[in-house]
ZAMARGU-4260 file (C-alpha; in steps of 0.2 Angstrom, whole numbers, plus 5000, padded with zeros to 4 digits):
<rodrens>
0) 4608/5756/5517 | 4620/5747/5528 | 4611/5733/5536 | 4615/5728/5557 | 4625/5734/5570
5) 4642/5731/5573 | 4650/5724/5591 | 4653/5740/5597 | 4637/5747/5592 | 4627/5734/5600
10) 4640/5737/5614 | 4636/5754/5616 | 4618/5751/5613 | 4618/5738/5631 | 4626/5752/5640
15) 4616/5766/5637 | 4605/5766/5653 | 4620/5765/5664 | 4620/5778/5676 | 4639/5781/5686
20) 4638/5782/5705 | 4652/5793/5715 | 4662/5783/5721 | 4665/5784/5742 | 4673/5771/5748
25) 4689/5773/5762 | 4681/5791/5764 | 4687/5794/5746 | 4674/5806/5739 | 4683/5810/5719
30) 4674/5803/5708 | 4679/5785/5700 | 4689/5789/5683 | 4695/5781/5668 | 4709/5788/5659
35) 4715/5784/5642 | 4731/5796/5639 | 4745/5797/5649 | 4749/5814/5650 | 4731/5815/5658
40) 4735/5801/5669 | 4751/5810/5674 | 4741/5825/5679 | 4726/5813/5691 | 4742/5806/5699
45) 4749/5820/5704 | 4732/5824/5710 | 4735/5812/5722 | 4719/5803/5715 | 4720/5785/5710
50) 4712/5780/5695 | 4700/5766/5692 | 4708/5762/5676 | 4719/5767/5663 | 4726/5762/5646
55) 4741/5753/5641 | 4747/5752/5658 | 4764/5743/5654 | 4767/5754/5641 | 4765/5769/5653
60) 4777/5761/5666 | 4790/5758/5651 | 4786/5776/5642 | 4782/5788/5655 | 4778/5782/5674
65) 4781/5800/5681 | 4774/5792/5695 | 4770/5775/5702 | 4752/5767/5695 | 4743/5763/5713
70) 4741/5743/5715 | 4722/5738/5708 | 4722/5751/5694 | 4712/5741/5679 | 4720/5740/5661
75) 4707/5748/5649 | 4715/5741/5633 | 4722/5753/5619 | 4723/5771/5622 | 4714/5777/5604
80) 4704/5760/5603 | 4699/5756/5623 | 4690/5740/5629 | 4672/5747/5631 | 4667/5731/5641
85) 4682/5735/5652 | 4680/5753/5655 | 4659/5748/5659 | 4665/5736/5673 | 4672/5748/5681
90) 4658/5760/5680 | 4668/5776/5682 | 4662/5793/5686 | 4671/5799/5673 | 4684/5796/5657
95) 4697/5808/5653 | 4702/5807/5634 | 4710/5817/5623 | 4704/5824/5603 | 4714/5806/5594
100) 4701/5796/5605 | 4687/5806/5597 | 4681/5794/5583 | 4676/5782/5600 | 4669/5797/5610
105) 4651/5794/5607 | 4652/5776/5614 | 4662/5782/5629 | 4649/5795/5632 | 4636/5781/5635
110) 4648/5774/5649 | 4653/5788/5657 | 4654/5807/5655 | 4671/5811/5646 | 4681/5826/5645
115) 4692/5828/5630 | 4708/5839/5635 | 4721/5844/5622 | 4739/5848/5628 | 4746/5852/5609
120) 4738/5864/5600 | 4744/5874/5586 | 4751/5889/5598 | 4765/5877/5603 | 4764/5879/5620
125) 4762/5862/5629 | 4767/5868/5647 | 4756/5882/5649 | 4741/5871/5641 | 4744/5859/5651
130) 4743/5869/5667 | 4727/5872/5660 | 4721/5856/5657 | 4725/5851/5674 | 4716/5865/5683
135) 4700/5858/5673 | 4704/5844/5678 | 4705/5847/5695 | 4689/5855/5697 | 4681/5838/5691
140) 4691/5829/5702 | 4687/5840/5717 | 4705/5840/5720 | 4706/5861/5716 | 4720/5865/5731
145) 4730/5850/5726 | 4732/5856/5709 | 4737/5873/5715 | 4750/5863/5724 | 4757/5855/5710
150) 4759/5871/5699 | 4767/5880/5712 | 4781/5866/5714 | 4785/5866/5697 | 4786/5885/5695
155) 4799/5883/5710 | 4808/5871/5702 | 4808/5881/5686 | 4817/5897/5694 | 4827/5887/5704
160) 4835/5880/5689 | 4836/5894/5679 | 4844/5902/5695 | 4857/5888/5696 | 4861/5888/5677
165) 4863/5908/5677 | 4879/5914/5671 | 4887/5896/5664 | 4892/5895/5647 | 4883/5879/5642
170) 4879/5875/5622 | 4864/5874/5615 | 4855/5857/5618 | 4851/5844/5607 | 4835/5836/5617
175) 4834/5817/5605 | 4822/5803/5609 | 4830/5789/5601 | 4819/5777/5591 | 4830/5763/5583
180) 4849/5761/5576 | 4847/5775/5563 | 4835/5786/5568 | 4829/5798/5583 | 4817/5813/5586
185) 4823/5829/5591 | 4811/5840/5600 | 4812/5859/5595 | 4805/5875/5607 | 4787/5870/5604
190) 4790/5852/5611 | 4785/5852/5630 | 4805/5848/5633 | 4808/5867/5620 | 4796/5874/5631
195) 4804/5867/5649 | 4821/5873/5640 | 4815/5893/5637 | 4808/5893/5656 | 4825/5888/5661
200) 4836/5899/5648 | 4844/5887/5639 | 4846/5886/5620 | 4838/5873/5610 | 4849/5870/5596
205) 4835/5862/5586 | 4831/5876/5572 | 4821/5867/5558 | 4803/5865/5557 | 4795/5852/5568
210) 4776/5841/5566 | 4762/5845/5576 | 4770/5837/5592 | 4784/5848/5592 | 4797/5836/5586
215) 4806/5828/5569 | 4810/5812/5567 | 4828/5811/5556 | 4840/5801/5550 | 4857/5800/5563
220) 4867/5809/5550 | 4855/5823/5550 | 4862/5830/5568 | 4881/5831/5561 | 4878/5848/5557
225) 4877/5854/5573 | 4895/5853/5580 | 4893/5866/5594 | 4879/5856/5604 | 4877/5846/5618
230) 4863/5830/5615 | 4854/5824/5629 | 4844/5808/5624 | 4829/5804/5635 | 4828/5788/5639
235) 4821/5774/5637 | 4834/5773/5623 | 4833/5757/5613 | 4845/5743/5614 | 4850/5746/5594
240) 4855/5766/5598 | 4870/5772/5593 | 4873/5778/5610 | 4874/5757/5616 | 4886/5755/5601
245) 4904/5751/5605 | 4913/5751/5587 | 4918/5763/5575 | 4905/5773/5564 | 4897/5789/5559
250) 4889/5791/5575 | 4904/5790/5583 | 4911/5804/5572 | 4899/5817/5575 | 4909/5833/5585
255) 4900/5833/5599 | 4903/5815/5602 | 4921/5815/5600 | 4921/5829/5612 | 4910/5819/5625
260) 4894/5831/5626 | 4882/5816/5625 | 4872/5812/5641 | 4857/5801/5644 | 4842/5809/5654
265) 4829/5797/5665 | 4812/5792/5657 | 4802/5806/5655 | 4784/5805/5643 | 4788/5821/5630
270) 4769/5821/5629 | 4766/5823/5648 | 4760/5836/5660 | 4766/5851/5671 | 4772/5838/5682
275) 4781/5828/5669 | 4791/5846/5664 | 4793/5849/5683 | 4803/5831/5684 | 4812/5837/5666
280) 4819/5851/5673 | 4827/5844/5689 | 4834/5830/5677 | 4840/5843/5666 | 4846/5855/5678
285) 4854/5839/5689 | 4865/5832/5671 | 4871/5848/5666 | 4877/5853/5683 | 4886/5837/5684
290) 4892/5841/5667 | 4900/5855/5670 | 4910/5849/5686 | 4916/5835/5677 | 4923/5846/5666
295) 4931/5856/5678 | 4938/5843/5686
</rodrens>
């Protein structure tokens, strides 16, 4: 029999009586919450609601920053292994998770209530979960019209792109997310970048099996079968990428190199939200219309 209680236990333990309060101060009437997943904190930003904490903030400003973290937003430490003392100081209403938090879910219960919301799930189809997910979300947050909002500005800028890239003959898409010198993912149609690319009408060139989170991770040579595409790497692409190197090599033989279909997109968090996709698309639809009148010029 195991003998004591560990930190966290007797951590969890002291908080137990704690009782959350909404919070109302400046007339702000959502509930104080803590978030530890950045697609989730994508989705309260967009909300217009302000968190009272959230994990790995520099990460998130480095990886996915859809949108701007409000001054006096609290760093809640790791986003699988948070800082209980943290999140209790900030005695939120509420802490948004998702299922890889879940082996820390019953000491964040005695914080806070906590919602565990799943973007990817085995259908593969990230973008219409996570319009889901931020409808819940919402009604939590009290902030129901708002979300309304959001999906309906992404389902515009979704047929306005499709309507803009009607008719073009652009190659099927390479969509890479570089991770060193030698090695990137590519996201295939079950990726929330594969789904943004079937809304839009565009072909993924990506055809072999993918992981749970809709990429694969390969070696560089791995893409030199696919002559015929056009790679788009999603920044932030690594110092060490082949894309920064200026000498000879096999990344500089691939077809689609030599023939200049390589363009960089802006940060965008492949695990994000509706409004991460909205912002992928307008990227997307932006570079390849740019593409295609540098060609024709």
């Amino acid at each position: 029999m195991r003998k004591g209680l560990n930190r966290r236990e007797c951590l969890a333990a002291f908080l137990l009586p704690m009782t959350p309060v909404v919070a109302q101060e400046n007339g702000n009437t959502h509930p104080r919450v803590a978030i530890l997943d950045w697609g989730l904190t994508t989705s309260v930003l967009s909300l217009g609601v302000t968190p009272a904490g959230i994990a790995e903030i520099d990460l998130y400003r480095r990886w996915a920053d859809d949108f701007p973290i409000p001054p006096g937003v609290q760093d809640v430490g790791l986003r699988t292994e948070p800082n209980l003392e943290a999140l209790a100081a900030l005695k939120p209403d509420l802490i948004l998770t998702t299922p890889f938090s879940e082996s820390v879910r019953p000491f964040l219960e005695r914080i806070a209530p906590t919602r565990s919301y799943a973007t990817y799930t085995p259908d593969g189809k990230p973008l219409a979960r996570s319009v889901e997910v931020l409808r819940a979300i919402a009604r939590d947050l009290r902030a129901e019209t708002q979300a309304e909002a959001v999906i309906a500005r992404a389902e515009a800028t979704f047929a306005a792109a499709r309507e803009s890239l009607a008719g073009r003959n652009l190659p099927p898409l390479l969509l890479a997310g570089f991770m060193d010198g030698r090695h990137t993912r590519v996201y295939g149609t079950d990726s929330l970048f594969g789904n943004v690319l079937d809304r839009l009408g565009l072909r993924n060139a990506w055809n072999r099996p993918t992981n749970f989170w809709g990429f694969t991770l390969i070696g560089i040579h791995e893409l030199s079968p696919y002559a015929n595409a056009r790679l788009l790497a999603v920044a932030p692409v690594p110092p060490d990428a082949p894309l920064n190197a200026t000498h000879e090599g096999l990344w500089r033989s691939l077809p689609f190199v030599r023939a200049g279909r390589v363009s960089t997109l802006p940060t965008t968090w492949a695990f994000g939200d509706v409004s991460t996709a909205e912002r992928f698309a307008r990227n997307l639809k932006r570079t390849l219309l740019a593409g295609e009148s540098a060609r024709a010029g």
